[in-house]
C-alpha positions as CSV (number, residue, x, y, z in Angstrom):
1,X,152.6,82.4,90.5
2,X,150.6,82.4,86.9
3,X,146.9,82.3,87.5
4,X,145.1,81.7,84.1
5,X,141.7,82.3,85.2
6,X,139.9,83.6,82.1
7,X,138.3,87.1,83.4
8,X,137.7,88.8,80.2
9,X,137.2,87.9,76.6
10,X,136.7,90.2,73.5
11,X,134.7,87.9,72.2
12,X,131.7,87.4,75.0
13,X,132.9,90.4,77.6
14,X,133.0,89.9,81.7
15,X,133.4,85.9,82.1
16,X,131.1,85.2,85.5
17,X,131.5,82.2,87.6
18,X,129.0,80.6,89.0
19,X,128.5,80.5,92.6
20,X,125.3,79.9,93.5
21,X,123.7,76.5,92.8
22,X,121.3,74.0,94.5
23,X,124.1,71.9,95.8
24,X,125.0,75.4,97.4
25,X,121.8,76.2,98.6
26,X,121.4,75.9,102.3
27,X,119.3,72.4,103.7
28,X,116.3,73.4,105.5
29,X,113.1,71.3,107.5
30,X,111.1,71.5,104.4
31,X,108.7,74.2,105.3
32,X,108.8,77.6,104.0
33,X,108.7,81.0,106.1
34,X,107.6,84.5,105.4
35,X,108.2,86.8,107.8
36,X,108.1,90.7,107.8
37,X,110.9,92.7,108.5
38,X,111.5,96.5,108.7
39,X,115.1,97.0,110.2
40,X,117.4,99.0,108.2
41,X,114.4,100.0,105.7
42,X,113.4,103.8,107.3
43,X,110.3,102.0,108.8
44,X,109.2,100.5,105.7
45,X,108.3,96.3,105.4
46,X,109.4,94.2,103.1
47,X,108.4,90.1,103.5
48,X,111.0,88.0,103.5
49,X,110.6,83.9,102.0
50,X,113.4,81.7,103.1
51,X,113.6,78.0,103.2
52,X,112.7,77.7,99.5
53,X,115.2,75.0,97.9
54,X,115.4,75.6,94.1
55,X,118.7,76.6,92.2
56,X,119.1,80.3,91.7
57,X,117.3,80.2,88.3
58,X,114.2,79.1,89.8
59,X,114.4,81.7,92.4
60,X,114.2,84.4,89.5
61,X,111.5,82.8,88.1
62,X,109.4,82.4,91.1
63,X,110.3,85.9,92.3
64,X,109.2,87.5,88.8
65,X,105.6,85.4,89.6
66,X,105.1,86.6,93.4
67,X,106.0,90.2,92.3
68,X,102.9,90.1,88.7
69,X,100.7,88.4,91.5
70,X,101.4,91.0,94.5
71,X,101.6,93.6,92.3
72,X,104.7,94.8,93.6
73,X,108.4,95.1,93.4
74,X,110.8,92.9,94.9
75,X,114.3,90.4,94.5
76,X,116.3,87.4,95.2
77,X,118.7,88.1,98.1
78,X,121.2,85.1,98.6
79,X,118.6,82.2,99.2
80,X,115.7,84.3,99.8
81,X,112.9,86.6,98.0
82,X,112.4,90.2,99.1
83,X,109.1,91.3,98.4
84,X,108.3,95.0,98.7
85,X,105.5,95.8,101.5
86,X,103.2,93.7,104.0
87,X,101.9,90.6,102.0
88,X,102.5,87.9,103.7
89,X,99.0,86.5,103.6
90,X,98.9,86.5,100.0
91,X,102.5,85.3,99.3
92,X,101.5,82.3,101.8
93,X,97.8,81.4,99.8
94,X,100.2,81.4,96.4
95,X,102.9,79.6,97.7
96,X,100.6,76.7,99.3
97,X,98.8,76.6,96.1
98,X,102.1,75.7,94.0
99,X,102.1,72.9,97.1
100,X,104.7,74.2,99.2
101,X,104.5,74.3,103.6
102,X,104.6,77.7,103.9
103,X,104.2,79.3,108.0
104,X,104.2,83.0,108.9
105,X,106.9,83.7,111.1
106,X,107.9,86.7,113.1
107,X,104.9,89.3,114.3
């Protein structure tokens, strides 16, 4: 079987394909939850946003913001933005400003 799937080129390197889009993106209720979670993370929280529906570009974008504003690190994990530490409460008063339905979920 030939398989001429262009990997490589000279020209412009590693040749990626693009996987994840908004048609990809997972359908959700229209609200947006942050919830806190410290499993697998030696005790340490990081707040997770799911139920965002924007293409992977605006993802980046709106992660970059949240981490200036917070003042922290984070990054986009599938369909969802890690941010580094306990900040739900200010992730939620940003996110309901840009006009999003944003609830806290978890403890």
């Amino acid at each position: 079987m030939n398989d001429s799937r262009l990997v490589y080129s000279t020209d412009t390197g590693r040749i990626k394909e693009k996987t994840a889009s908004l048609q990809n993106a997972p359908k959700g209720d229209g609200i947006v939850r942050i919830r806190k979670e410290t499993k697998g993370r030696k005790g340490k929280g990081m707040s997770i946003i799911d139920g965002l529906e924007m293409s992977d570009a605006d993802l980046k974008m709106l992660c970059k913001e949240l981490k200036k504003q917070c003042g922290c690190g984070g990054a986009v994990k599938g369909f969802s933005i890690e941010i580094q530490g306990d900040v739900r409460d200010k992730l939620k008063q940003i996110l309901e400003i840009k006009g999003k339905r944003v609830k806290l979920a978890g403890g």
